[in-house]
KOLLOKE-681938 format. One line per field, with one value per atom (N, C-alpha, C): residue number from 0; chain; atom name; x, y, z. Coordinates in steps of 0.05 Angstrom, whole numbers, plus 5000, padded with zeros to 4 digits. Layout:
! residues N
nr	c(NUM / ...) .
kette	c(A / ...) .
atom	c(CA / ...) .
px	c(X / ...) .
py	c(Y / ...) .
pz	c(Z / ...) .
***
This chain:
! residues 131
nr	c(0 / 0 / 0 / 1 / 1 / 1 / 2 / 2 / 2 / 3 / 3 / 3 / 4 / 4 / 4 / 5 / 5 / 5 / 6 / 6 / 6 / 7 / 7 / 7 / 8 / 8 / 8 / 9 / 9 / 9 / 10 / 10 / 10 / 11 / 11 / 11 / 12 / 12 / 12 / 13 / 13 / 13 / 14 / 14 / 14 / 15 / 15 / 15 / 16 / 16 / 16 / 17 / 17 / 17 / 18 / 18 / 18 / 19 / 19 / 19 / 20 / 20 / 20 / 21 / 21 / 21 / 22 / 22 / 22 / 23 / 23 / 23 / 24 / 24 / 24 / 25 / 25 / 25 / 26 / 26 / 26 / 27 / 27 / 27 / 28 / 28 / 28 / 29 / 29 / 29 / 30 / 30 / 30 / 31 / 31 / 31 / 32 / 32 / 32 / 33 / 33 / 33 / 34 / 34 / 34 / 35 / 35 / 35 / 36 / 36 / 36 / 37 / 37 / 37 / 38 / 38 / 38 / 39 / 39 / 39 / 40 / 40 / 40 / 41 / 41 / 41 / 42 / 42 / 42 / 43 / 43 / 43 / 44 / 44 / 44 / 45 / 45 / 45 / 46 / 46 / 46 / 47 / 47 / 47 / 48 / 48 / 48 / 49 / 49 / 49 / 50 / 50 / 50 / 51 / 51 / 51 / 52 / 52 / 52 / 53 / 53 / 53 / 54 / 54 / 54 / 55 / 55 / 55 / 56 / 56 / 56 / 57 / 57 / 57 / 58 / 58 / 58 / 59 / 59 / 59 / 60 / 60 / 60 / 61 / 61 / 61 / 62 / 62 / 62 / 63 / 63 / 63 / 64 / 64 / 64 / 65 / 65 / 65 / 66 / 66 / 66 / 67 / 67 / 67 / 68 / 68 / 68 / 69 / 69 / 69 / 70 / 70 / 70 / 71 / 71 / 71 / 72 / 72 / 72 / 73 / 73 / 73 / 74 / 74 / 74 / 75 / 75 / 75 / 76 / 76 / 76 / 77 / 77 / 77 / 78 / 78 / 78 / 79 / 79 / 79 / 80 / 80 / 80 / 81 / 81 / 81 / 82 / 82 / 82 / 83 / 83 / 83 / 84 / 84 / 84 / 85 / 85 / 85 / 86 / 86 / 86 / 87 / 87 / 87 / 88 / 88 / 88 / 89 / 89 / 89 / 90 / 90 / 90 / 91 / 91 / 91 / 92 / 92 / 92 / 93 / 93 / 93 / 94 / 94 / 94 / 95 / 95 / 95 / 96 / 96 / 96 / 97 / 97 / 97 / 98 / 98 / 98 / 99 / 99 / 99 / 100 / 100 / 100 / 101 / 101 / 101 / 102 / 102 / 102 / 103 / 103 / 103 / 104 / 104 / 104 / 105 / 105 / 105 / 106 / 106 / 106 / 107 / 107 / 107 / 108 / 108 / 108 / 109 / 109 / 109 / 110 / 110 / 110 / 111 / 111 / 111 / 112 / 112 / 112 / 113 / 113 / 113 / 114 / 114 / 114 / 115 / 115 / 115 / 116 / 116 / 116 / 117 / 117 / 117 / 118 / 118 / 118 / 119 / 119 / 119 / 120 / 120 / 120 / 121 / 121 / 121 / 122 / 122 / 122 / 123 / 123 / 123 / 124 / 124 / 124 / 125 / 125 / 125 / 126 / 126 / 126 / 127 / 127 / 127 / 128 / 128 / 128 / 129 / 129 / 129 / 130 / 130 / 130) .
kette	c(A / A / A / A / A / A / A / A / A / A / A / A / A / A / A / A / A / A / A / A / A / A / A / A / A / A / A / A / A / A / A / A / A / A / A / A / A / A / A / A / A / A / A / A / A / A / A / A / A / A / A / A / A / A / A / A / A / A / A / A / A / A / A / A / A / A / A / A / A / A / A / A / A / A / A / A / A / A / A / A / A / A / A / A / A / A / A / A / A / A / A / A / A / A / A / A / A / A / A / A / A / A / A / A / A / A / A / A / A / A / A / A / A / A / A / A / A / A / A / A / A / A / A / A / A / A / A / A / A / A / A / A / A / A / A / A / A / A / A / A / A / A / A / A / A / A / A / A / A / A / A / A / A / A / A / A / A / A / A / A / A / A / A / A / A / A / A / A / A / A / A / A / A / A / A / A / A / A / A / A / A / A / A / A / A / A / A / A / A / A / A / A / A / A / A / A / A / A / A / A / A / A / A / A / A / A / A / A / A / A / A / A / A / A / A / A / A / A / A / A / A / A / A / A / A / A / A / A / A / A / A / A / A / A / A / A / A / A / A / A / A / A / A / A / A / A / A / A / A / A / A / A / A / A / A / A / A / A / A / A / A / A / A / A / A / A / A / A / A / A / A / A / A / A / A / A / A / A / A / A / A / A / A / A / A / A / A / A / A / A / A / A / A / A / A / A / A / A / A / A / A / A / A / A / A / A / A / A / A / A / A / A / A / A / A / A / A / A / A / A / A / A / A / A / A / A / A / A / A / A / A / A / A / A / A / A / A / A / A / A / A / A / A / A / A / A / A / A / A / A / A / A / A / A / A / A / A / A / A / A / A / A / A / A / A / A / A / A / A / A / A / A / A / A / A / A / A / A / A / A / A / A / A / A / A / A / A / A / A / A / A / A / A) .
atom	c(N / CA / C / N / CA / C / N / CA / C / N / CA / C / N / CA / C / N / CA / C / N / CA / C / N / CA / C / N / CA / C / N / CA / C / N / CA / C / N / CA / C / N / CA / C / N / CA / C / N / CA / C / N / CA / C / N / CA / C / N / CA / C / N / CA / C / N / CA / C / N / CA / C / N / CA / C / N / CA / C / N / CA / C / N / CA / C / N / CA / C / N / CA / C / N / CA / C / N / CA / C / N / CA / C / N / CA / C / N / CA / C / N / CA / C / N / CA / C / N / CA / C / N / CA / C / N / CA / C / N / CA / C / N / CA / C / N / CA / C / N / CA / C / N / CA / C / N / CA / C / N / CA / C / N / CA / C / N / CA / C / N / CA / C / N / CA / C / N / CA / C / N / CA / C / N / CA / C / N / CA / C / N / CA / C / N / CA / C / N / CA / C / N / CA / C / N / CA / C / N / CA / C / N / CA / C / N / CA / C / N / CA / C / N / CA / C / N / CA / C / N / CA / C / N / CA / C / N / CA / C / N / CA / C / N / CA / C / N / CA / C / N / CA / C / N / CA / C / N / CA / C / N / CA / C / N / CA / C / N / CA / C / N / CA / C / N / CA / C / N / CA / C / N / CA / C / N / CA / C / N / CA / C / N / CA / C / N / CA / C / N / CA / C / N / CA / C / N / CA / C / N / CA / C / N / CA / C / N / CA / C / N / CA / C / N / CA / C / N / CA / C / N / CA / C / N / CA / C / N / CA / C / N / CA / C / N / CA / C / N / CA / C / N / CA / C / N / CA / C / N / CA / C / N / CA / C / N / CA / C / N / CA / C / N / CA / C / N / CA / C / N / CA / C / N / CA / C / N / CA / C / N / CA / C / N / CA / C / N / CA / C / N / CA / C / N / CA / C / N / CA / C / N / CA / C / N / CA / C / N / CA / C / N / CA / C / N / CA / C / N / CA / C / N / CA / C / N / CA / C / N / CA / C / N / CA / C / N / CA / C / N / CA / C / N / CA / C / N / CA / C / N / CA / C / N / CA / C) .
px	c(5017 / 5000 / 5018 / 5013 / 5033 / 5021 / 5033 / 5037 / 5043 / 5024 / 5029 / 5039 / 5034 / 5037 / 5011 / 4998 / 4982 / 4976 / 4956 / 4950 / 4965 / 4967 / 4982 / 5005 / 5018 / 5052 / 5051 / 5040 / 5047 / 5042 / 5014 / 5016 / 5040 / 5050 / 5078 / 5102 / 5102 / 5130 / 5127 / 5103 / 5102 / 5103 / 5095 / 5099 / 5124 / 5149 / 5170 / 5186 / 5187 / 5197 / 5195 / 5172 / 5153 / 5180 / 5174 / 5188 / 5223 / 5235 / 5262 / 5269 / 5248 / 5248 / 5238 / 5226 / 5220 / 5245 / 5267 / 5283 / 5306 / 5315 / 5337 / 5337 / 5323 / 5330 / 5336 / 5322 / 5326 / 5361 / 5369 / 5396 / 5415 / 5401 / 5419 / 5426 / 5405 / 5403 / 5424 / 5425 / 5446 / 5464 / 5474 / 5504 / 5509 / 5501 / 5502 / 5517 / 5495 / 5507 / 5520 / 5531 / 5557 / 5573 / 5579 / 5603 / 5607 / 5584 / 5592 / 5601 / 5590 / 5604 / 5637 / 5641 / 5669 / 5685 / 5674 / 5695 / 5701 / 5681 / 5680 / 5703 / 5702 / 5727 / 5752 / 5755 / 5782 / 5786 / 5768 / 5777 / 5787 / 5768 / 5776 / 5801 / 5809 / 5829 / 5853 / 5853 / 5868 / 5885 / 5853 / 5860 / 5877 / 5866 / 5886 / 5908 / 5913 / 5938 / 5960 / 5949 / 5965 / 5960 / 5952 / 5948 / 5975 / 5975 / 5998 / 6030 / 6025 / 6046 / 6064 / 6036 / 6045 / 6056 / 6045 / 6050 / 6082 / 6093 / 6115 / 6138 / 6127 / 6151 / 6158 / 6139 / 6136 / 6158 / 6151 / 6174 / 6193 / 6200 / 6226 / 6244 / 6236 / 6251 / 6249 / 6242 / 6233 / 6223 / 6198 / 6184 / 6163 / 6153 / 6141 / 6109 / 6111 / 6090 / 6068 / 6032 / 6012 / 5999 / 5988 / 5971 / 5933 / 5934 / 5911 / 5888 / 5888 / 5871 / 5874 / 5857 / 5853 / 5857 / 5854 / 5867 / 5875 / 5898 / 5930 / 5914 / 5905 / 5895 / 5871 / 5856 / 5815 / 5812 / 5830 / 5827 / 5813 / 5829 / 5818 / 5795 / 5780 / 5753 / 5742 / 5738 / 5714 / 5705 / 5675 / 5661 / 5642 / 5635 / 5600 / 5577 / 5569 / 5552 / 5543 / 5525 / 5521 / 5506 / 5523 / 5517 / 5522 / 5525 / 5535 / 5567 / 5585 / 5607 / 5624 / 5618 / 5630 / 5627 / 5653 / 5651 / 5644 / 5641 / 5636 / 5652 / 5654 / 5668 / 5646 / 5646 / 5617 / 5633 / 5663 / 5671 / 5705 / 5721 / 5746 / 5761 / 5746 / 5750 / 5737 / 5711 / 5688 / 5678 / 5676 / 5665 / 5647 / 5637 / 5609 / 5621 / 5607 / 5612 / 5585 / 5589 / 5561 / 5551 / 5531 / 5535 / 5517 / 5494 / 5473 / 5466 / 5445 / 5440 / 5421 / 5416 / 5401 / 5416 / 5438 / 5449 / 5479 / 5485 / 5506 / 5519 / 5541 / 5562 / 5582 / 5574 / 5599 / 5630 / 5642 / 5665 / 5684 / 5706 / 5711 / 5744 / 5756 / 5790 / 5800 / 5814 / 5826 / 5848 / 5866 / 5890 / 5905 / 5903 / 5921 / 5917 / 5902 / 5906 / 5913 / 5913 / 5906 / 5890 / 5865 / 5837 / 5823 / 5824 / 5796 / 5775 / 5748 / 5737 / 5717 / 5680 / 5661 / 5638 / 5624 / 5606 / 5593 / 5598 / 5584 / 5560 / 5551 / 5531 / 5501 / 5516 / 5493 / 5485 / 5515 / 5513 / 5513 / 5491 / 5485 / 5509 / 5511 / 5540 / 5570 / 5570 / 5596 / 5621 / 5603 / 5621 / 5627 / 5608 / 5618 / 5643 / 5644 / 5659 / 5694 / 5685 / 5721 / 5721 / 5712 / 5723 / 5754) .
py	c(4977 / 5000 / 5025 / 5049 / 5065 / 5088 / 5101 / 5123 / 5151 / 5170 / 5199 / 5219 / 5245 / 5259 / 5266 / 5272 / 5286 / 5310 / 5322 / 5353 / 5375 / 5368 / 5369 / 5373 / 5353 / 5357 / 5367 / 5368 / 5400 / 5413 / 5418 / 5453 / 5460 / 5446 / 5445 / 5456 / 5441 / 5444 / 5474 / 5475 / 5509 / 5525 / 5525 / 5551 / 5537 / 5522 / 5527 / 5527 / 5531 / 5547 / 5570 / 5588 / 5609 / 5632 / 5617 / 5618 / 5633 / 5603 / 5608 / 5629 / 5631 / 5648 / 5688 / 5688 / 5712 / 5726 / 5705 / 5707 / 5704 / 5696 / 5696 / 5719 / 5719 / 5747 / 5760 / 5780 / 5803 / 5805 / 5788 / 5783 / 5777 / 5766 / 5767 / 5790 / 5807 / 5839 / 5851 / 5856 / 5869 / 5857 / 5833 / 5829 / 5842 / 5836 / 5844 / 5860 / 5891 / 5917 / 5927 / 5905 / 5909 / 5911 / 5880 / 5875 / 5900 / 5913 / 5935 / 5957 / 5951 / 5978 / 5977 / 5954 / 5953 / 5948 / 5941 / 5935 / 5960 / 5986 / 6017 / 6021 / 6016 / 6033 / 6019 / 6001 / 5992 / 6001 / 6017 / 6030 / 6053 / 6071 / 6091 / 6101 / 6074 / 6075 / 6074 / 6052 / 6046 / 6082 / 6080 / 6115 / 6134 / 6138 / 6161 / 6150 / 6120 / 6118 / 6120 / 6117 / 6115 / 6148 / 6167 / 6195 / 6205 / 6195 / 6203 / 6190 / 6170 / 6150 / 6180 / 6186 / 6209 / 6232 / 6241 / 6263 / 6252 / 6242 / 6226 / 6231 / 6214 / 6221 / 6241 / 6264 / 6282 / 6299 / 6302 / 6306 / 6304 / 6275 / 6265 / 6267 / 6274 / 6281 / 6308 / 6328 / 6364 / 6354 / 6352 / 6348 / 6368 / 6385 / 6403 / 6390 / 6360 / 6350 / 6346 / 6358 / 6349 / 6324 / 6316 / 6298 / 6302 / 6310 / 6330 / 6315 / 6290 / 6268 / 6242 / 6225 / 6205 / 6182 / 6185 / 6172 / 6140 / 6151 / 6122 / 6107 / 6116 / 6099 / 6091 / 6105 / 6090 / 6072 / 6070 / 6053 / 6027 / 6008 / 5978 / 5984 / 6010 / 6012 / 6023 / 6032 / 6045 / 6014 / 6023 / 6006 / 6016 / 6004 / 6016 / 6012 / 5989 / 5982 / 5991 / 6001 / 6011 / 5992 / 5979 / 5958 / 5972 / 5957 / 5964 / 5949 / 5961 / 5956 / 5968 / 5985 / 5998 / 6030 / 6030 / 6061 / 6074 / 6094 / 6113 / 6144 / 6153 / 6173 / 6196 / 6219 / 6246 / 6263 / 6279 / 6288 / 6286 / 6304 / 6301 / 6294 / 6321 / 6301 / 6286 / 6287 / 6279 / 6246 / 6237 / 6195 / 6197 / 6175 / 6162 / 6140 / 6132 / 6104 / 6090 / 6067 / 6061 / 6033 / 6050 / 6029 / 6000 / 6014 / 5993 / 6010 / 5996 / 6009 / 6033 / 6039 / 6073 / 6092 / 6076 / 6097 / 6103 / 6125 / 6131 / 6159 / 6151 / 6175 / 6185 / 6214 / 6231 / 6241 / 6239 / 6243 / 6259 / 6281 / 6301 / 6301 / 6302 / 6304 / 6330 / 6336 / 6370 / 6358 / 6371 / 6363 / 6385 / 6410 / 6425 / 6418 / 6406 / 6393 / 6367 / 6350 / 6310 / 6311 / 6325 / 6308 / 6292 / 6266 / 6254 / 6253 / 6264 / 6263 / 6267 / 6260 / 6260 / 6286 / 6295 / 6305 / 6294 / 6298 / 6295 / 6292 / 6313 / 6333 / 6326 / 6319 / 6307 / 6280 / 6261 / 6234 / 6224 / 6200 / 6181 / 6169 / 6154 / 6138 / 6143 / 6171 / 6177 / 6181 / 6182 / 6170 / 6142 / 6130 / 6101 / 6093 / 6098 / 6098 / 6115 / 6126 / 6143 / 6152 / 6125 / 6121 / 6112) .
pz	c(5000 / 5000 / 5000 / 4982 / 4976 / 5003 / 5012 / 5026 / 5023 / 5024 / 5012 / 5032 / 5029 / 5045 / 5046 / 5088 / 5085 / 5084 / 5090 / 5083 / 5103 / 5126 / 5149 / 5148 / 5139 / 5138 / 5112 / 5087 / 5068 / 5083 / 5093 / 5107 / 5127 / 5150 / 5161 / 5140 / 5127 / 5106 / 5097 / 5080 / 5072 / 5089 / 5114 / 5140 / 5143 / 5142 / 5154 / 5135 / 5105 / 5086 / 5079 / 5094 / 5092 / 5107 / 5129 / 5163 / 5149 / 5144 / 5134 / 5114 / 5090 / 5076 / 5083 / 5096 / 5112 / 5123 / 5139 / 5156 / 5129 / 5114 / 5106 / 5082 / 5070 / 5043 / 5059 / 5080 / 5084 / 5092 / 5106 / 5106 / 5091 / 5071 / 5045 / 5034 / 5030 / 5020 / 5036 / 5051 / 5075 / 5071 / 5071 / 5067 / 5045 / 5027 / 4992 / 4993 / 5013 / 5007 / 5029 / 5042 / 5061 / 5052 / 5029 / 5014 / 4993 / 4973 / 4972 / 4980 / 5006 / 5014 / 5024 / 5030 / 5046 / 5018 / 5001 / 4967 / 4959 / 4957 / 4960 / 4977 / 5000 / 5025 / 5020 / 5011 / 5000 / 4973 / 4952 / 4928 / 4941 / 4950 / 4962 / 4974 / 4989 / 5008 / 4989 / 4968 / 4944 / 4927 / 4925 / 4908 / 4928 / 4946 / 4957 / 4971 / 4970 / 4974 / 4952 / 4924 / 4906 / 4894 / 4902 / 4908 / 4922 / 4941 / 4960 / 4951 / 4944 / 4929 / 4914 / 4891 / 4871 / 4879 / 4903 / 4918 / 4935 / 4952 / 4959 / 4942 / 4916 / 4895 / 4878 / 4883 / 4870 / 4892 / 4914 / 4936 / 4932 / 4936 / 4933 / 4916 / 4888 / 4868 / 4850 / 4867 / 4869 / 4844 / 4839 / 4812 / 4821 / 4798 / 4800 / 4782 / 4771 / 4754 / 4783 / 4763 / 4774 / 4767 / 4783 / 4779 / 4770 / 4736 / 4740 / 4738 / 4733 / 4735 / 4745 / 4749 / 4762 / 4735 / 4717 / 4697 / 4698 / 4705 / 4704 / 4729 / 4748 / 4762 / 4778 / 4767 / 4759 / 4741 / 4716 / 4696 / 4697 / 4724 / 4728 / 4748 / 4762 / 4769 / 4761 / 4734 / 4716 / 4709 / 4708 / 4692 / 4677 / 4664 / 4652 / 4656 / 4669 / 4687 / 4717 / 4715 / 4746 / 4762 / 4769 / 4793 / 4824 / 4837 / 4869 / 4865 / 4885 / 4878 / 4852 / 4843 / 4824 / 4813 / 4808 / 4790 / 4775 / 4760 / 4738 / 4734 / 4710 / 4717 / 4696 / 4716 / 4710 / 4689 / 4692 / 4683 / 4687 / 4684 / 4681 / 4712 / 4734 / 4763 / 4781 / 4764 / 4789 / 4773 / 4805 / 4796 / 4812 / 4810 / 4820 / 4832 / 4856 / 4867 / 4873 / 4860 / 4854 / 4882 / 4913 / 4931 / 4913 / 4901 / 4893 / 4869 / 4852 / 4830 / 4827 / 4858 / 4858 / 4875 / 4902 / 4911 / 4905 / 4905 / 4886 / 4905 / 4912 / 4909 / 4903 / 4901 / 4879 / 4899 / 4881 / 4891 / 4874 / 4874 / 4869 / 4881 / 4847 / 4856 / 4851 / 4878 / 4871 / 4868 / 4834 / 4839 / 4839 / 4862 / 4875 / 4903 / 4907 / 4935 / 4936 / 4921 / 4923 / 4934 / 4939 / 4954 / 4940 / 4946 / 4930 / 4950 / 4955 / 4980 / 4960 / 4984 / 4973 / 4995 / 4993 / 5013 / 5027 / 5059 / 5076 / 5080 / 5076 / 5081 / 5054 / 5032 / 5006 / 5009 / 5006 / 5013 / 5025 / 5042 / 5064 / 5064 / 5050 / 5049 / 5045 / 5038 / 5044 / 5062 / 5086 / 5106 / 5120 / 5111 / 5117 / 5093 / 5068 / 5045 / 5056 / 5069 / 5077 / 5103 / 5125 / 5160 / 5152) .
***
C-alpha cells in the first residue's frame, strides 16, 4: 500500500519554508550591500593611497608634475555598468561610486590639493565609504 503525504505535513513544510524564507532574504540583502560597501572603502582607500604614492615622489625628486587626473589609476575601476560595487566617471574630476543600482556617490578630485573626498553633508554613504 503506497503512502502519501498528508495535508498536514504539506501545510507544516510550507509555514517552515515560509518561516526560513521571511528570515533569510532580508539578510541576504544586507550582506550584499555590506560587501559593497566595504569593496568601496578599499577602492577609496586604494585611490588616495596611490594619490599620496604620487604626491611622495613628486617630493622626493623636486618634481614640480601634477597629477591632473585620476586617469593612470581609475582605469581597472571604471566600469559601465552601474551595479553596486562599482565606479563611473561624470567628468574630468568627478566619479560616481556606485553602493547599489540607485544609491550613488559623487566624489571630486582636487589636483592642487590631492583630495579625493566625497560630501558629507549630500551623501548618506559617504562617510561610511572614507572612515
Amino acid at each position: 500500500m503506497l503512502r502519501s503525504f498528508s495535508l498536514i505535513e504539506i501545510i507544516f513544510t510550507i509555514i517552515i519554508i515560509s518561516i526560513i524564507t521571511v528570515v533569510a532574504i532580508p539578510k541576504l540583502f544586507y550582506n550584499i550591500d555590506t560587501a559593497n560597501i566595504i569593496k568601496l572603502r578599499a577602492d577609496v582607500a586604494l585611490i588616495r593611497d596611490k594619490i599620496n604614492s604620487f604626491k611622495s615622489k613628486q617630493i622626493l625628486t623636486n618634481n614640480n608634475d601634477q597629477l591632473t587626473t585620476l586617469e593612470n589609476i581609475m582605469t581597472s575601476l571604471l566600469t559601465i555598468n552601474h551595479t553596486g560595487g562599482s565606479w563611473s566617471k561624470i567628468s574630468t574630476n568627478n566619479y560616481q561610486a556606485w553602493v547599489d543600482s540607485k544609491n550613488v556617490v559623487k566624489f571630486i578630485y582636487d589636483p592642487d590639493t590631492f583630495c579625493f573626498d566625497c560630501n558629507i553633508n549630500i551623501d548618506k554613504y559617504c562617510e561610511q565609504l572614507t572612515q
